[in-house]
Wavefront OBJ file of the C-alpha trace (Angstrom):
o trace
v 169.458 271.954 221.017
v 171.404 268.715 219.960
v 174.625 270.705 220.368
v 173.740 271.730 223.453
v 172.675 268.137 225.342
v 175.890 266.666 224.160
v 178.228 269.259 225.395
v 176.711 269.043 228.835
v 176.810 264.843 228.175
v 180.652 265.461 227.603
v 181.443 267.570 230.641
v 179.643 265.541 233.250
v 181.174 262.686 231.705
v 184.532 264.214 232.043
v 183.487 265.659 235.668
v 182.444 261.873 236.885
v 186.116 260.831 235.634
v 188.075 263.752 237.856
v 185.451 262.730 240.571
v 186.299 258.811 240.409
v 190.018 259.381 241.494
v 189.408 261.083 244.976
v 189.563 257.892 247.715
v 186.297 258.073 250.340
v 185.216 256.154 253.382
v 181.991 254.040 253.231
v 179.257 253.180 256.067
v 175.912 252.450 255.424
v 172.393 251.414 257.479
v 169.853 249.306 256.171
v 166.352 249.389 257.391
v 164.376 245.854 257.611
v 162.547 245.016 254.432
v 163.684 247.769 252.489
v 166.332 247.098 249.448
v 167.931 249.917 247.683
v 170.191 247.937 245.453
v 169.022 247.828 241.914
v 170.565 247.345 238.553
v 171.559 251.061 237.406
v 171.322 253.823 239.761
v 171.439 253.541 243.669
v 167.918 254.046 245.169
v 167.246 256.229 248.261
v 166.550 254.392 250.986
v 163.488 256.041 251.950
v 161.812 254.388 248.565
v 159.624 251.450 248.545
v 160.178 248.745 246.618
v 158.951 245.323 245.927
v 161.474 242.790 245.089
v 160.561 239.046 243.048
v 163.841 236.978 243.223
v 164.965 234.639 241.068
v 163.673 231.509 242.904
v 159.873 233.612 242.744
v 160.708 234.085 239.205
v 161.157 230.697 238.578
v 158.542 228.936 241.017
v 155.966 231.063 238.773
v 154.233 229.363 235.286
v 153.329 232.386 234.143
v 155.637 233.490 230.513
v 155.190 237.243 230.993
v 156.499 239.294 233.835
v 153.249 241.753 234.391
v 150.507 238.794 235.841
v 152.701 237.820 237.980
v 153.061 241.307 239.212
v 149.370 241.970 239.796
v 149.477 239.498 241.907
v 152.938 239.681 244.532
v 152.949 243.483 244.383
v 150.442 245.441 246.675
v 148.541 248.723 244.577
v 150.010 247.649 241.440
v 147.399 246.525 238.669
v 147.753 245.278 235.094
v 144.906 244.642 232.597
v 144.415 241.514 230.489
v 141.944 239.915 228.005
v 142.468 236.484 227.555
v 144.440 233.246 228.165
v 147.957 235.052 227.131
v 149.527 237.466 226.018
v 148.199 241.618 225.798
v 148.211 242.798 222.052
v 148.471 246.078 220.914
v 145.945 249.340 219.557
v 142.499 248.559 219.725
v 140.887 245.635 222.444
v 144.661 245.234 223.808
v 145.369 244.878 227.273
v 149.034 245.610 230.233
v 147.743 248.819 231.127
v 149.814 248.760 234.288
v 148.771 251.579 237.279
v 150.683 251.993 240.612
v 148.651 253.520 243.009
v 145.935 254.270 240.672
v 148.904 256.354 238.277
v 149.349 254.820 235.058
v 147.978 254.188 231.642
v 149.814 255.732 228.666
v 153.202 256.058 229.821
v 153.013 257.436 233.641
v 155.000 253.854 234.863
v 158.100 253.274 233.277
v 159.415 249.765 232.468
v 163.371 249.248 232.326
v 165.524 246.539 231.367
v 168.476 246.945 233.203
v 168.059 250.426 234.710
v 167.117 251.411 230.793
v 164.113 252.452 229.646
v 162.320 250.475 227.510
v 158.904 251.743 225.361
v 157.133 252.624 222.254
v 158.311 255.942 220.590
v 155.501 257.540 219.483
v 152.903 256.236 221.833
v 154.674 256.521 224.708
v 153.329 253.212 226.411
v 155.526 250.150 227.598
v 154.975 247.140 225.492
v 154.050 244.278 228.002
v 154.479 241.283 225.580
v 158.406 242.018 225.541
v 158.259 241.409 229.033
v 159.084 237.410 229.360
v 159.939 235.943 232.573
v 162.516 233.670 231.318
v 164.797 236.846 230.787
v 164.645 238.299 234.134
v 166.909 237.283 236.862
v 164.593 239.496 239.073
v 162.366 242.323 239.203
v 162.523 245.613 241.076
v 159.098 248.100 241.311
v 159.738 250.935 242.794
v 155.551 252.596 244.370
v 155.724 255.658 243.685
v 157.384 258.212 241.383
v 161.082 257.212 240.106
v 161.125 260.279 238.119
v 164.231 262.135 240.241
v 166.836 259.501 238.500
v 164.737 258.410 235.569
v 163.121 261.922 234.537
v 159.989 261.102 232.438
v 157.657 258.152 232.872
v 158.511 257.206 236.032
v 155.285 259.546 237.425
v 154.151 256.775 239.099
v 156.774 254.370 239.488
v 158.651 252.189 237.664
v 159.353 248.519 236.962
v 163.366 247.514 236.745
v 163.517 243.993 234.913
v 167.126 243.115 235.667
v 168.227 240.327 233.260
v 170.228 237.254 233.533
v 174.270 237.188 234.090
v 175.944 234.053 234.588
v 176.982 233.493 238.099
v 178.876 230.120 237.959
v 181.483 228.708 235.697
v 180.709 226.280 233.254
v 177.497 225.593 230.475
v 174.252 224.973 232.178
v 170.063 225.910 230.946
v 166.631 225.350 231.571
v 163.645 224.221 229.578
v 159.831 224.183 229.959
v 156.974 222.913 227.747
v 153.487 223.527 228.297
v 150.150 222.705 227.007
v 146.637 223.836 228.460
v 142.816 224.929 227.412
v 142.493 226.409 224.191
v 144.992 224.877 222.277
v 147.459 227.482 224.596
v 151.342 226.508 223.921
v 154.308 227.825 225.622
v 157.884 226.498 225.249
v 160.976 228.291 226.952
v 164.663 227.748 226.830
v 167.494 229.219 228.669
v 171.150 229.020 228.539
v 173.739 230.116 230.539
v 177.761 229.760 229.785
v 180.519 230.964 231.830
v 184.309 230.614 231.135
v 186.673 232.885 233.036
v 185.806 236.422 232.173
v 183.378 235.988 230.237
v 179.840 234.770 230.180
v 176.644 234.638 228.064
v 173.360 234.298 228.645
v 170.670 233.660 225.861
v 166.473 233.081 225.675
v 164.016 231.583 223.299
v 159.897 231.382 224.489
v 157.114 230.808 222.304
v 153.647 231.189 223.478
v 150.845 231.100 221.207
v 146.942 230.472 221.491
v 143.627 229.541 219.698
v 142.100 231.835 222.576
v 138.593 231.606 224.232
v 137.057 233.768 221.794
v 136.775 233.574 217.903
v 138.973 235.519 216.678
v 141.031 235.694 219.396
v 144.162 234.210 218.566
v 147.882 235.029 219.809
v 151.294 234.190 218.744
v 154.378 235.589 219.827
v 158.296 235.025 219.837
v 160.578 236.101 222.074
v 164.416 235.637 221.905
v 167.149 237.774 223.970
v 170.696 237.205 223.993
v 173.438 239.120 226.966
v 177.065 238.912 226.848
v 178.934 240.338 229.964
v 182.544 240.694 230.417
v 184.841 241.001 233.514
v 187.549 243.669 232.390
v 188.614 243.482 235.848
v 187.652 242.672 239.696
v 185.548 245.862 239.664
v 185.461 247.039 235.869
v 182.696 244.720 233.973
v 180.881 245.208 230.368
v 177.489 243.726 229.019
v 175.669 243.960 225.840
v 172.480 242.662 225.186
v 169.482 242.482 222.639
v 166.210 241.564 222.386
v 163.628 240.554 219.814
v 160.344 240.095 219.797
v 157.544 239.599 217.277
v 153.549 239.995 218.167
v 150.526 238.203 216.078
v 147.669 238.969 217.770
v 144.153 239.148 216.852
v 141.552 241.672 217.945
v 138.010 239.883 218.552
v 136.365 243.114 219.543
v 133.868 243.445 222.463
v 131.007 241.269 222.612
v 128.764 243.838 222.049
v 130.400 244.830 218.961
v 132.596 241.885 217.962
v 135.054 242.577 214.877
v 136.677 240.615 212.422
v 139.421 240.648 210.603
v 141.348 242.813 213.413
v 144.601 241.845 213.377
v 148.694 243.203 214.922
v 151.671 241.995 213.304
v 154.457 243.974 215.114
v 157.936 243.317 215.826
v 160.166 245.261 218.693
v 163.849 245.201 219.198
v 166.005 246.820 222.137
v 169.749 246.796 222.517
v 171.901 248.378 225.117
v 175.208 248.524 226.566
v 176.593 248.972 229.746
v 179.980 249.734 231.411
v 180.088 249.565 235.380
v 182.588 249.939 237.998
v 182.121 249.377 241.675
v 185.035 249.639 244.222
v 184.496 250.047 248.130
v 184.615 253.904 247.810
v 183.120 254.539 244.445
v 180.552 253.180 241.674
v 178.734 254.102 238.905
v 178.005 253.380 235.277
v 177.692 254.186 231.336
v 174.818 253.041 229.481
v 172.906 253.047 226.487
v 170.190 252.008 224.767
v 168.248 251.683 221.329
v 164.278 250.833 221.064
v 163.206 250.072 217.614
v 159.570 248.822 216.525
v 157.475 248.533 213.697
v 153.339 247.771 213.821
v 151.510 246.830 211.100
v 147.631 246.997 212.619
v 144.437 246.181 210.506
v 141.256 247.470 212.716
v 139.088 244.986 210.868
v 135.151 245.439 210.635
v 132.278 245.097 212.352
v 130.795 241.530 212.151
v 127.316 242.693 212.195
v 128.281 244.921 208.808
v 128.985 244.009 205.467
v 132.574 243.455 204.476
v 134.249 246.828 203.066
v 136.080 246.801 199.018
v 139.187 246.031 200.011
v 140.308 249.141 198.706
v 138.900 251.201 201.427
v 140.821 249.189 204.062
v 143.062 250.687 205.561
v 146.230 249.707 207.613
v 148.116 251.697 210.532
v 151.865 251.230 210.019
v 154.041 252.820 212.151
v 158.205 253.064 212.661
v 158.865 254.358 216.161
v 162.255 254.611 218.089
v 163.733 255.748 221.393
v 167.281 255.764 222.084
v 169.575 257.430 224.825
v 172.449 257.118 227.407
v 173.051 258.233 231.432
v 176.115 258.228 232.949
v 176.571 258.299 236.866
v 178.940 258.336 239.659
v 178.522 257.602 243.431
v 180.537 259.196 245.892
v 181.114 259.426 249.562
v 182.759 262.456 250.681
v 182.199 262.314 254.191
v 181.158 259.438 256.741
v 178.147 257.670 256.425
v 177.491 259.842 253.477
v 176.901 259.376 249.660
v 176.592 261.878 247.049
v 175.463 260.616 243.303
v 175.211 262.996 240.337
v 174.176 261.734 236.914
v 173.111 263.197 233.232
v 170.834 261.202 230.878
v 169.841 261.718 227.522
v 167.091 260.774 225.348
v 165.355 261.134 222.324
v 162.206 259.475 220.775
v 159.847 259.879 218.336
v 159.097 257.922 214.738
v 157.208 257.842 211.701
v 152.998 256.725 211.046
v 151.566 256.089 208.226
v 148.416 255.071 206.903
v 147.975 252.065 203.527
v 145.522 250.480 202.167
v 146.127 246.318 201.852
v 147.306 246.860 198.335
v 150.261 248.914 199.607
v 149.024 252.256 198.080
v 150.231 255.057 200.772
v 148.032 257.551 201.769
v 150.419 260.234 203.529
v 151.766 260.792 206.997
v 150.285 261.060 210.475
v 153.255 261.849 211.995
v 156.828 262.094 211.176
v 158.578 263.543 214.833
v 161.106 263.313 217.361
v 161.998 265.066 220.547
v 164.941 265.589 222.569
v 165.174 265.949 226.693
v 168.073 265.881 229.003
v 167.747 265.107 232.526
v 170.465 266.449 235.460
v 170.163 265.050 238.785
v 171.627 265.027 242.036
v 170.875 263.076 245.382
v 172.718 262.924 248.786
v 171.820 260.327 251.812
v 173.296 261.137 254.971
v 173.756 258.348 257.880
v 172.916 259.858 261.577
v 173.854 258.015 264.686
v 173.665 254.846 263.195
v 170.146 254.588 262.970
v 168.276 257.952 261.182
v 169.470 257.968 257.699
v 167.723 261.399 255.241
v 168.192 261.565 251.838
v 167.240 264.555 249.578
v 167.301 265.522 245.570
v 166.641 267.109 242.457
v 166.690 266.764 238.975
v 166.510 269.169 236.157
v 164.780 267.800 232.517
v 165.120 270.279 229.600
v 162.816 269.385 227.022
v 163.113 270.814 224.121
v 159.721 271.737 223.535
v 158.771 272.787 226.982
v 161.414 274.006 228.289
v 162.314 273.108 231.964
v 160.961 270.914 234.615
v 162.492 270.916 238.205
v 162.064 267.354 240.527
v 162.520 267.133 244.236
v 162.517 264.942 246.455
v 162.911 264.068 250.244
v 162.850 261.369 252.426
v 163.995 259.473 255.920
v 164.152 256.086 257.221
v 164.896 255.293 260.878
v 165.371 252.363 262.996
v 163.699 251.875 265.770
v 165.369 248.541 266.668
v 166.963 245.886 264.697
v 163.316 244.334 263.883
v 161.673 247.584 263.678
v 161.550 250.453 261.235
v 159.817 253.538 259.800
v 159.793 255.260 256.379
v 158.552 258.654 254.847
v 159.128 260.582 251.979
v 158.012 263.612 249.837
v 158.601 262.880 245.759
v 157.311 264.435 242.500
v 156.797 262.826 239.546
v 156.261 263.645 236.107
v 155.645 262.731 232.491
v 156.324 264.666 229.139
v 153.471 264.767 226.733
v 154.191 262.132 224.038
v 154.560 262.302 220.038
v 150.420 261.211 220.066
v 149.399 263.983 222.391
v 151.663 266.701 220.401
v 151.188 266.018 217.078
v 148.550 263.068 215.805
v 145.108 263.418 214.887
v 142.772 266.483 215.270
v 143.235 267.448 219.120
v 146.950 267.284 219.026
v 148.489 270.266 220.787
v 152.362 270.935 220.673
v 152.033 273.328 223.222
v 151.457 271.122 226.201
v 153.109 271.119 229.436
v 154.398 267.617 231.506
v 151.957 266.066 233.619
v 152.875 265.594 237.517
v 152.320 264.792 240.815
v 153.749 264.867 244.395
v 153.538 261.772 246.210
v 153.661 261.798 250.213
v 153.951 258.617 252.207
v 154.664 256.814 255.631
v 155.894 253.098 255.661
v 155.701 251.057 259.045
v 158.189 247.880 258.676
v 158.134 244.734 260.972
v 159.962 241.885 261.673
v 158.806 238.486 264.102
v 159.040 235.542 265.382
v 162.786 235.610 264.955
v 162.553 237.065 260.833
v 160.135 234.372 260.189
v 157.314 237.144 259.760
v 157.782 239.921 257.607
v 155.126 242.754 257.417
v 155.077 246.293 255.471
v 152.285 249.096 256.012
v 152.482 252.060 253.657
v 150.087 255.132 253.755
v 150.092 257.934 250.639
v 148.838 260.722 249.461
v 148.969 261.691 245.737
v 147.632 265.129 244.243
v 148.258 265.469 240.585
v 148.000 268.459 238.564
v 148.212 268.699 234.350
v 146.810 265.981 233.306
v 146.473 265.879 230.046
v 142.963 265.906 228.825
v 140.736 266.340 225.471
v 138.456 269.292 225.514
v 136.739 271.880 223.264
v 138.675 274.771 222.602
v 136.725 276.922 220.222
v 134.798 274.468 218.467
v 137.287 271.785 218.093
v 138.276 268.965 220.039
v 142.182 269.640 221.702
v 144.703 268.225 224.189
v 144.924 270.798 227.144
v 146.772 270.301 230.411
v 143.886 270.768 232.706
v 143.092 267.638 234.738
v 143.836 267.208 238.214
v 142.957 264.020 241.142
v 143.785 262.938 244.392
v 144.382 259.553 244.943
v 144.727 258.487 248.636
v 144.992 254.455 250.334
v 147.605 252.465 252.208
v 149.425 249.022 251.014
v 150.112 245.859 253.482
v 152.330 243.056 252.789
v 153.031 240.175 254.806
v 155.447 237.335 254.626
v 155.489 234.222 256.896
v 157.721 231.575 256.983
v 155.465 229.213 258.942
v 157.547 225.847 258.529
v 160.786 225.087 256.635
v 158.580 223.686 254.376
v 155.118 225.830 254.511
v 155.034 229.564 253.382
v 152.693 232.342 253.027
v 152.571 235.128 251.258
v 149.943 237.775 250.881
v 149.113 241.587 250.160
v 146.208 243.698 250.164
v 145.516 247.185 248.852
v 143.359 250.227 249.248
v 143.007 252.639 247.291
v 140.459 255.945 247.384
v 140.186 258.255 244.038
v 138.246 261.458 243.709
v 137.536 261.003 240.201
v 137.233 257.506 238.539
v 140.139 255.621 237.220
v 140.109 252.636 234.682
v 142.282 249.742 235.824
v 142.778 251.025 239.637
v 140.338 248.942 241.550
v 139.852 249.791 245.353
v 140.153 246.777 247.049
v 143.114 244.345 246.115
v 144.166 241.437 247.922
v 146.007 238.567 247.397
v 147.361 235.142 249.343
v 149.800 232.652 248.659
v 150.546 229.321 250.182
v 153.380 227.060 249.108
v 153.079 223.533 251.147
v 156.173 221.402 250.337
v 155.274 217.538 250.750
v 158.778 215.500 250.247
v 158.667 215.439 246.057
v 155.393 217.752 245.916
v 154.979 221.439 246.216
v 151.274 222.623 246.659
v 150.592 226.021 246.063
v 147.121 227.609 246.016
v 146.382 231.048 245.644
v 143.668 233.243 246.178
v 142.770 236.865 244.430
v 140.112 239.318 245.216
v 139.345 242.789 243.012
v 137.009 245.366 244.156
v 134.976 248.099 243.033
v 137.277 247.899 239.581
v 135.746 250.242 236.709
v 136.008 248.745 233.136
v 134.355 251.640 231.637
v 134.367 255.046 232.746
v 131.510 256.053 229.852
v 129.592 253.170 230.203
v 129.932 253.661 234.426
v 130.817 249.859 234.192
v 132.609 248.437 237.645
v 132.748 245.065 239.345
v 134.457 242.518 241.662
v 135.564 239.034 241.077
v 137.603 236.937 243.293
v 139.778 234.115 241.820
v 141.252 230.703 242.996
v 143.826 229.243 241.165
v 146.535 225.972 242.592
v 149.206 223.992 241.067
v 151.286 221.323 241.983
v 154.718 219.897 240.954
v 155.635 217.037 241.091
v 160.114 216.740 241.387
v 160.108 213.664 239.429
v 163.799 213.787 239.405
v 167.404 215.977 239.805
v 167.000 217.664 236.628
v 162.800 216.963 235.769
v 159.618 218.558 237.419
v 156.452 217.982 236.115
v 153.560 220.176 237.260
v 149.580 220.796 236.764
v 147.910 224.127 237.335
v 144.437 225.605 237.223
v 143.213 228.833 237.222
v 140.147 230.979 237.545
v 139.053 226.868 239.052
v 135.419 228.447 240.587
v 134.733 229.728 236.842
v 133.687 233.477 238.070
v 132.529 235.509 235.211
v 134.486 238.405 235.566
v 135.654 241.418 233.050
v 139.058 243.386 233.182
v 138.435 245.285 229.997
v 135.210 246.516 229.112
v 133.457 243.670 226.682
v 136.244 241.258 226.872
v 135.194 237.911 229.113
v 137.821 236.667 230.631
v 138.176 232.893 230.416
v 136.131 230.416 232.503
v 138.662 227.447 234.031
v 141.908 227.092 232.355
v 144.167 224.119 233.086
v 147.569 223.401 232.052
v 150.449 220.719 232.380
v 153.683 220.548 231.583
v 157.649 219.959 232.667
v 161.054 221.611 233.410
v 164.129 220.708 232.853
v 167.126 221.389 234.289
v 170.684 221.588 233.140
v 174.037 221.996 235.328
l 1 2 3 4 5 6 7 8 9 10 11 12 13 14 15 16 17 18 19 20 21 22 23 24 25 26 27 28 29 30 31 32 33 34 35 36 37 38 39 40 41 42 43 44 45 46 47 48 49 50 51 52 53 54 55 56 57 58 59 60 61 62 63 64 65 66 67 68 69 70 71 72 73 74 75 76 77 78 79 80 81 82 83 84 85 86 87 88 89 90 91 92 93 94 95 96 97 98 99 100 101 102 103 104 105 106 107 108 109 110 111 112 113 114 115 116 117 118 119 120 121 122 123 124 125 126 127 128 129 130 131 132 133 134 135 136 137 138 139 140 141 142 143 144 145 146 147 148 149 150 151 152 153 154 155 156 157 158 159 160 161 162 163 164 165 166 167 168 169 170 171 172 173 174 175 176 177 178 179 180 181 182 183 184 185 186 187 188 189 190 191 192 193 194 195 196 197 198 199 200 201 202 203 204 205 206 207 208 209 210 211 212 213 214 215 216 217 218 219 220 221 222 223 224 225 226 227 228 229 230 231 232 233 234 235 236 237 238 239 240 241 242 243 244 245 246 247 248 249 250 251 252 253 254 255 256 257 258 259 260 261 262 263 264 265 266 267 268 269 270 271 272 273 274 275 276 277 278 279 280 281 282 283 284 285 286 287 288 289 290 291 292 293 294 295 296 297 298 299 300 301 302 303 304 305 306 307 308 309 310 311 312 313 314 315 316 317 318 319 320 321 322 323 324 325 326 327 328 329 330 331 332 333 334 335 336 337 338 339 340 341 342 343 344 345 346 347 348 349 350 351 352 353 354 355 356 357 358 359 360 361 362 363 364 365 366 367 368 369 370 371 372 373 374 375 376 377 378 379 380 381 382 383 384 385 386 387 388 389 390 391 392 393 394 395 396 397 398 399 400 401 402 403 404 405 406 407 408 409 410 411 412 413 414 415 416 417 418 419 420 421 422 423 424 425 426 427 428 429 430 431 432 433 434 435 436 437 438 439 440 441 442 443 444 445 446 447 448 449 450 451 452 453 454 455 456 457 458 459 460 461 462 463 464 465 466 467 468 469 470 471 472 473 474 475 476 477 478 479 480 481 482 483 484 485 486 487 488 489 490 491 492 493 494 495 496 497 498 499 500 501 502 503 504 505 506 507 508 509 510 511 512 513 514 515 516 517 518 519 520 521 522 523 524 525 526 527 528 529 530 531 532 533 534 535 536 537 538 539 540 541 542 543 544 545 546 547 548 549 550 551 552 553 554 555 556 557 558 559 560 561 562 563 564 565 566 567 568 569 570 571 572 573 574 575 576 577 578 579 580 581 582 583 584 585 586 587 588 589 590 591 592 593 594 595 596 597 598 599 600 601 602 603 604 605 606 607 608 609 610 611 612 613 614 615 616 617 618 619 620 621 622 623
C-alpha cells in the first residue's frame, strides 16, 4: 500500500513539472464579498468563506484563535469552560461545529493550508491555536473535503501564519492581568533583510481559574523562516511548540480531584510555492507530533484510591503527510488545478500506574490514505463563473471514497451577487473508532454528507454596507454510532440527520471612525446536537474617540443543548466592552470586561462559566 501512494506521489509530481512549462492566458471575475485566495490551494469561487484580517486579529484581546471565532463567524460554534484556555480528555472544552457538523474531527484546522490534529483521536487541539501566530484566518462553511479529503466534512479553519512584509527588525508585545489571578504575556518578532525573513512567537497564559481545581497553564512558542529564491519561487519552514497544564475540576455535580493534563504538541512543515501570471502551485509537508500524559483523578465525594491503583493515560500520537498542486489555465477565463496528497496517522496508548509500572497497550496503529483531486472554474461572459470537481481518497482500510462537487457564482451588477453550490463531505473513521476499547470496529466506513446552499451578496451606500445571506441544506448519512451488536457494545456506521438554517452577516461602515459589525444564525436539526445552538447572533461596535477606541459587544445563544442524556439546553446572552486608550506611537493601554451582566450560563454540561471577568493591560509596538 506504501509502495503504491508514493509511486502515484512521484508521477503527479513529475506530471505537475511537464504541466508548469506550457504558457496560458489568465482572466478572472470576482463576486462582492466573496474571497477565494487562501494560503495553499485555490478555493472555488462558489465557496463561502469568512475572512478575520490582520488588523481584526490584532484589535482582538483574546490569546486563542477559536473565541474569537464564535463570535465574527455566523453558524460556527466552539465550546469552553472557563476563563482560558480548553484542556484536553475528560471536562475539556473547543469542540468546534459549522453548521451544526463537528465534534471529533468533522472540521479540520490547518496551519498554512496543512492539516493540523491529534493522531489517534482525530480531534484538532484548540490550545495550539494562539492568535499571536496568525496573520489571518480563513473558514471555509461547509465541507472542504474536495481539496483537503478527510476532516474537512464540515468545513475547515485555514490559520495562515505570519511572513514578514517589510524590511527591517520590528515586534509587538502585550501583558495582561485580570480576575482570577488570569496572566497572559505575548511577544512577536518580525525581521526582514533582502530575501529573507523570519518571524517568531512566545505567549504564556495561565490561570488560578473560577473553580477549585481549575487551574491552566500553557506555553506557546512558533518560529517561520521564509525565503525568496526568486520573484515568484519562495520557501518557508516553520515549527511550533506547545505545552498544556490543565486541570480537570469535574462537574459540579460530581466534582473531581486530582484530574490533571500535562501534554505537549509539536508541528513542523515546509513549503515550496511558485506563482507566475499563468501558473501556481505548491509542495508541502508536514509533521504533527504529541504526547499526553492524563490523570482522571477521583471523585471528591470518595475516598482517595492506593496509589497503586491509579492509573495514567499516556499516549504518543503522530500525523504526517505532503500535497503537491498545480494551477493551470488552458483556455480563457479558465483554470484547471489537479493535486495529490498524502497522509498517514496513527500512534501509540498506553496505560501506567503513577509509579511508572506499564500495564500494556491500548493501541499501537497507523493508517495510510491518499487523496486525488481535480477542479475546473470556467469564466462566462464576464459575469457567470461555474466551477466543478472531484476527488478520489484511497484508504487503506476502506478502500475508496469518491467527492464531488459543483457550484456557480454570478453577478448581477457590480454591487450585487448570487452564490450556489452542491458539495460532499466526508470523514474517515479514526484510530479510537477502529481499534480502542470494547466497541472498536475496524470495519467501518467514512462518514459524509452533501451540503446544498444559496448565498445572496450585497453591497450599499457606496461599499460602506456589506451584507451576506446564505441558505443550506445538509443530509448526512454514516455516522458513526455505538450500538449493540449481539450482546456487546460496537461502532457501526448507521446514523443519519438533516440539518437545515440560513447565515446573515452584515458590515457597516457608518463613520470613518464608527463601525459595526454583526451576524446571526439559524440553525434547524432533526435530531439533537451538542454544541450547535439554534439561534446565534452577535454585534459589534467600534466607536473611535481621538486617542480612545470603544468597543462593546453583544452575544446571544439559543436553544443550545449541553447534554443530550440529561435533555439539558439553555440560552444566555452576553455583554462584554473594552476600551483602549493610544497613550502613545508605540503604547496602548486598554481595559475590558466580559460576561459584565453576570448571566449564569453553561456551555458544557456542569461546568459554570465565570460570572464578570475584567482585565487590563498594554501593547507595545516596535518598527
Amino acid at each position: 500500500m506504501r509502495l503504491r501512494i508514493w509511486i502515484l506521489i512521484s508521477l503527479l509530481g513529475i506530471s505537475a513539472q511537464i504541466f508548469s512549462q506550457i504558457t496560458l492566458s489568465v482572466d478572472t471575475v470576482k463576486i462582492i464579498g466573496q474571497s477565494n485566495t487562501s494560503a495553499g490551494k485555490p478555493l472555488p469561487e462558489s465557496t463561502t468563506i469568512t475572512v478575520l484580517d490582520n488588523q481584526t486579529l490584532k484589535s482582538s484581546y483574546e490569546s486563542a484563535v477559536l473565541p474569537l471565532l464564535t463570535e465574527l463567524v455566523p453558524g460556527l460554534f466552539v465550546t469552553q469552560r472557563g476563563v482560558t484556555g480548553f484542556g484536553l480528555s475528560g471536562g475539556s472544552a473547543g469542540i468546534v461545529n459549522i453548521r451544526g457538523v463537528g465534534g471529533g474531527n468533522k472540521v479540520l484546522m490547518l496551519f498554512d493550508g496543512q492539516p493540523q490534529w491529534a493522531g489517534i483521536f482525530g480531534h484538532g487541539l484548540p490550545d495550539t491555536y494562539s492568535i499571536s501566530d496568525a496573520e489571518k484566518v480563513e473558514v471555509t462553511r461547509g465541507p472542504a473535503s474536495l481539496l483537503y479529503g478527510s476532516g474537512a466534512m464540515g468545513g475547515a479553519i485555514n490559520i495562515i501564519t505570519h511572513r514578514p512584509q517589510k524590511e527591517g527588525l520590528y515586534g509587538r508585545g502585550r501583558v495582561m492581568y485580570g480576575s482570577y489571578n488570569t496572566q497572559k504575556y505575548m511577544a512577536n518578532v518580525w525581521g526582514k533583510e533582502e530575501k529573507i525573513g523570519a518571524f517568531a512567537s512566545i505567549n504564556r497564559d495561565r490561570t488560578d481559574g473560577h473553580r477549585d481545581n481549575s487551574a491552566f497553564n500553557t506555553t506557546n512558542g512558533s518560529v517561520k523562516i521564509a525565503y525568496d529564491l526568486s520573484e515568484n519561487w519562495k520557501v518557508s519552514a516553520g515549527t511550533l511548540i506547545t505545552h498544556i497544564d490543565s486541570r480537570n475540576p469535574g462537574t459540579t455535580q460530581d466534582p473531581i480531584l486530582d484530574g490533571r493534563v500535562d501534554a505537549l504538541r509539536t508541528t513542523y512543515s515546509f513549503s515550496i510555492e511558485k506563482k507566475y501570471e499563468k501558473i501556481s502551485g505548491a509542495i508541502q509537508a508536514f509533521y504533527n507530533w504529541g504526547r499526553h500524559e492524563i490523570n482522571n483523578g477521583y471523585m471528591a465525594n470518595k475516598p482517595k484510591p492506593d496509589p497503586l491503583q491509579v492509573f495514567l493515560f499516556n499516549s504518543r500520537d503522530y500525523s504526517a503527510g505532503g500535497s503537491i498542486y498545480e494551477t493551470f489555465r488552458f483556455f480563457e477565463n479558465n483554470s484547471i488545478t489537479a493535486g495529490v496528497d498524502y497522509k498517514q496517522w496513527g500512534g501509540r496508548a498506553w496505560n501506567d500506574t503513577i509509579h511508572n509500572h506499564h500495564t500494556g497497550n491500548i493501541v499501537n496503529k497507523s493508517v495510510d490514505e491518499l487523496g486525488i483531486y481535480l477542479l475546473t472554474e470556467q469564466t462566462i461572459a464576464g459575469k457567470l463563473s461555474v466551477n466543478a470537481g472531484i476527488r478520489l481518497e484511497i484508504n487503506e482500510l476502506y478502500g475508496n471514497e469518491w467527492t464531488p462537487q459543483l457550484g456557480a457564482t454570478y453577478s448581477l451588477s457590480k454591487n450585487t451577487g448570487f452564490k450556489a453550490s452542491v458539495s460532499k463531505g466526508f470523514r474517515s473513521p479514526n484510530i479510537r473508532d477502529l481499534y480502542m476499547y470494547q466497541q472498536a470496529n475496524p470495519d467501518l466506513r467514512p462518514e459524509s454528507m452533501f451540503n446544498y446552499e444559496i448565498s445572496y451578496l450585497q453591497q450599499l451606500f457606496g461599499n460602506k454596507l456589506n451584507c451576506e445571506l446564505t441558505a443550506f441544506y445538509i443530509n448526512g448519512k454514516n455516522m458513526i454510532q455505538m450500538d449493540m451488536i449481539d450482546g456487546r457494545p460496537k461502532n457501526v456506521n448507521t446514523g443519519s440527520f438533516i440539518n437545515k438554517g440560513f447565515e446573515l452577516s452584515v458590515e457597516y461602515k457608518m463613520f470613518s471612525n464608527l463601525k459595526l459589525n454583526g451576524n446571526y444564525s439559524f440553525l434547524d436539526t432533526d435530531t439533537p446536537l451538542l454544541a450547535a445552538p439554534k439561534h446565534k447572533a452577535f454585534l459589534n461596535i467600534d466607536w473611535e474617540i481621538k486617542r480612545f477606541v470603544f468597543s462593546p459587544d453583544f452575544q446571544y445563544v439559543g436553544d443550545l443543548y449541553t447534554s443530550i442524556e440529561k435533555n439539558k439546553k439553555g440560552n444566555y446572552a452576553l455583554l462584554n466592552a473594552r476600551l483602549t486608550y493610544k497613550a502613545a506611537k508605540m503604547v496602548s493601554l486598554f481595559v475590558s470586561g466580559e460576561n459584565l451582566t453576570n448571566t449564569n450560563y453553561e456551555i458544557n454540561y456542569g461546568f459554570p462559566m465565570p460570572g464578570i471577568v475584567i482585565f487590563g493591560g498594554f501593547d507595545l509596538n516596535f518598527n
